[in-house]
Every structure is written in C-alpha cells, then in structure tokens.
C-alpha positions in Angstrom: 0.0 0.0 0.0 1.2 3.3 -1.0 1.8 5.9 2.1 2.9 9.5 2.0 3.6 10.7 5.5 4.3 14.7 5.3 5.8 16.7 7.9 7.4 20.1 9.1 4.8 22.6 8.5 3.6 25.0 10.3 2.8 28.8 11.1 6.0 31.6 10.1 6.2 35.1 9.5 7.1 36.3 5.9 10.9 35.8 5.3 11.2 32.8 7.6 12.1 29.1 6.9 10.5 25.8 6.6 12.0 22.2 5.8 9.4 19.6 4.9 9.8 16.2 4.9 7.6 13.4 3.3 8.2 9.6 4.3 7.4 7.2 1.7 5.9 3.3 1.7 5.0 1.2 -0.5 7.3 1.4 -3.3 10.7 1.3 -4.8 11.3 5.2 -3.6 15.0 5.1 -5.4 12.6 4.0 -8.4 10.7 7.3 -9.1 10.8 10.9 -9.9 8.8 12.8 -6.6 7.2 16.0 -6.7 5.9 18.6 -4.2 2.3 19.8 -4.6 0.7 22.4 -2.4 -3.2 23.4 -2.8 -5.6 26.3 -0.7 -8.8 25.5 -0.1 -11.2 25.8 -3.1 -8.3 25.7 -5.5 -6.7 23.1 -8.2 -3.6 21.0 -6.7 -0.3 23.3 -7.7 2.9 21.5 -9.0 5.6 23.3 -6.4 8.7 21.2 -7.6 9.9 17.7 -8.5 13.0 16.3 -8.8 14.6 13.0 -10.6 15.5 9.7 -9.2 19.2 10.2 -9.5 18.1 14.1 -8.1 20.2 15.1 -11.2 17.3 17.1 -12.5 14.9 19.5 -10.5 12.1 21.6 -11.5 10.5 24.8 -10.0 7.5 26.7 -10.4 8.5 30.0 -11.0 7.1 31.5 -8.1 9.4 29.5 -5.5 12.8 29.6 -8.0 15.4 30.7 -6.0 14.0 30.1 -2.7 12.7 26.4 -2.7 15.4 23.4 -2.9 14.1 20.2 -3.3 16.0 17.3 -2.3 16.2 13.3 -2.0 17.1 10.8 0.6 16.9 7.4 -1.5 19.0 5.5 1.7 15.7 7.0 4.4 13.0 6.9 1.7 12.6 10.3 2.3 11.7 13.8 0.1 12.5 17.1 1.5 12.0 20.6 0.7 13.7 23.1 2.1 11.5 26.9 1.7 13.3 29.9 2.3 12.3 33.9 1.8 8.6 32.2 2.7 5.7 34.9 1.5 2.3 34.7 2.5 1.2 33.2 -0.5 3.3 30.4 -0.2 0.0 29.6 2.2 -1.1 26.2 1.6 -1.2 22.5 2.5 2.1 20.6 1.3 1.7 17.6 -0.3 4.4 15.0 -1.9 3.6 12.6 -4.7 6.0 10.4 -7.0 6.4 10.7 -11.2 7.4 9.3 -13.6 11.5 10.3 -14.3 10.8 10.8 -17.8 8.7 13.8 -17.2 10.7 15.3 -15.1 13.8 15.6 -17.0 12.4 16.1 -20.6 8.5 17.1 -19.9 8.5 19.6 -17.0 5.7 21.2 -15.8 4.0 18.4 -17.5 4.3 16.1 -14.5 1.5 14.3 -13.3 1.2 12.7 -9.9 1.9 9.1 -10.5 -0.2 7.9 -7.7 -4.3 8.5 -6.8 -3.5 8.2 -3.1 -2.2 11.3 -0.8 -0.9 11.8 2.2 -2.8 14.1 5.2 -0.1 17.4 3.4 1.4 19.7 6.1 0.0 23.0 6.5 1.9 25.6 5.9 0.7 29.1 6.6 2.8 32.7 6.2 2.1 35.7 7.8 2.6 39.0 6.8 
C-alpha cells in the first residue's frame, strides 16, 4: 500500500524558513521521480517542484525559484523541501507525490502525480 507521510509545516512570519519532509511506503522510492504539490482551499492541486531519481534534474515553479530546494534521501525513503524567503502566499497544504522520471527531466511542468493516493499534506501558513 502506497503511504505518504508529510511533515514540518507550520505557522512563520514572511521571510522565515521551513524544511518539509515526506516519508514514503509502499514502493521502490530510489525508483521514481517525486514532486511537491501544495493546494488552498477551493483551488486546483499546484505542481511546487519535482526532482529526478538520480536528483540530477529538478524543477521549479516559477514562483518559488530561487527560494525552494528540493532534495532526496533514497537511503531513508525520504523527500525534502527546504522553503526559504517564505511569502504569505506560499500559504497552503504541502503535499508529496511520485512521477514518472521521464517527465521530469524532458517534460516539466507536464508532470502528473503518478499515484491516486495522498498523504494528510502539512499546512503551511505565512504571515505577513
């Protein structure tokens, strides 16, 4: 069974930091591409950032280049992403997801979320 455990959210004033943390089960991690999603309440699911198995190839939205860092663990099963310069509409529940590698590295943004089950996200919320 497929399980995507988020973690490190929480409540920071504009220009502070966050590292979050997603656990994975239920698959080869080492395997996949992952992402980071994040979505507000009433609002389509946002692709935030992914990165490639061999973590060789990341991709940003544009509003977080330069301040998000995605990263892998493939030794603790474990995707991180490390938010810096955080603005209030960062605001949103952080969710992690794998992909396919392919579309990472040749078909970014075009990166679907490979599986149909989600984790609980972290909340992350940014005040001015």
């Amino acid at each position: 069974q497929v399980q995507f455990v988020e973690s490190g959210g929480g409540l920071v004033q504009a220009g502070g930091s966050l590292r979050l943390s997603c656990v994975v089960s239920g698959f080869t991690f080492s395997r996949y591409a992952m992402s980071w999603y994040r979505q507000n309440l009433g609002k389509e699911r946002e692709l935030v950032a992914a990165i490639s198995t061999a973590a060789d190839t990341t991709y940003y939205t544009n509003s977080v280049k330069g301040r998000f860092t995605i990263s892998r663990d493939n030794d603790e099963n474990t995707l991180y992403l490390q938010m810096n310069s955080l603005k209030p509409q960062d605001t949103a529940v952080y969710y992690c997801n794998a992909a396919q590698d392919w579309f990472v590295r040749y078909s970014a943004p075009d990166i679907s979320p490979l599986f149909d089950s989600w984790g609980q996200g972290t909340q992350v919320t940014v005040s001015s």
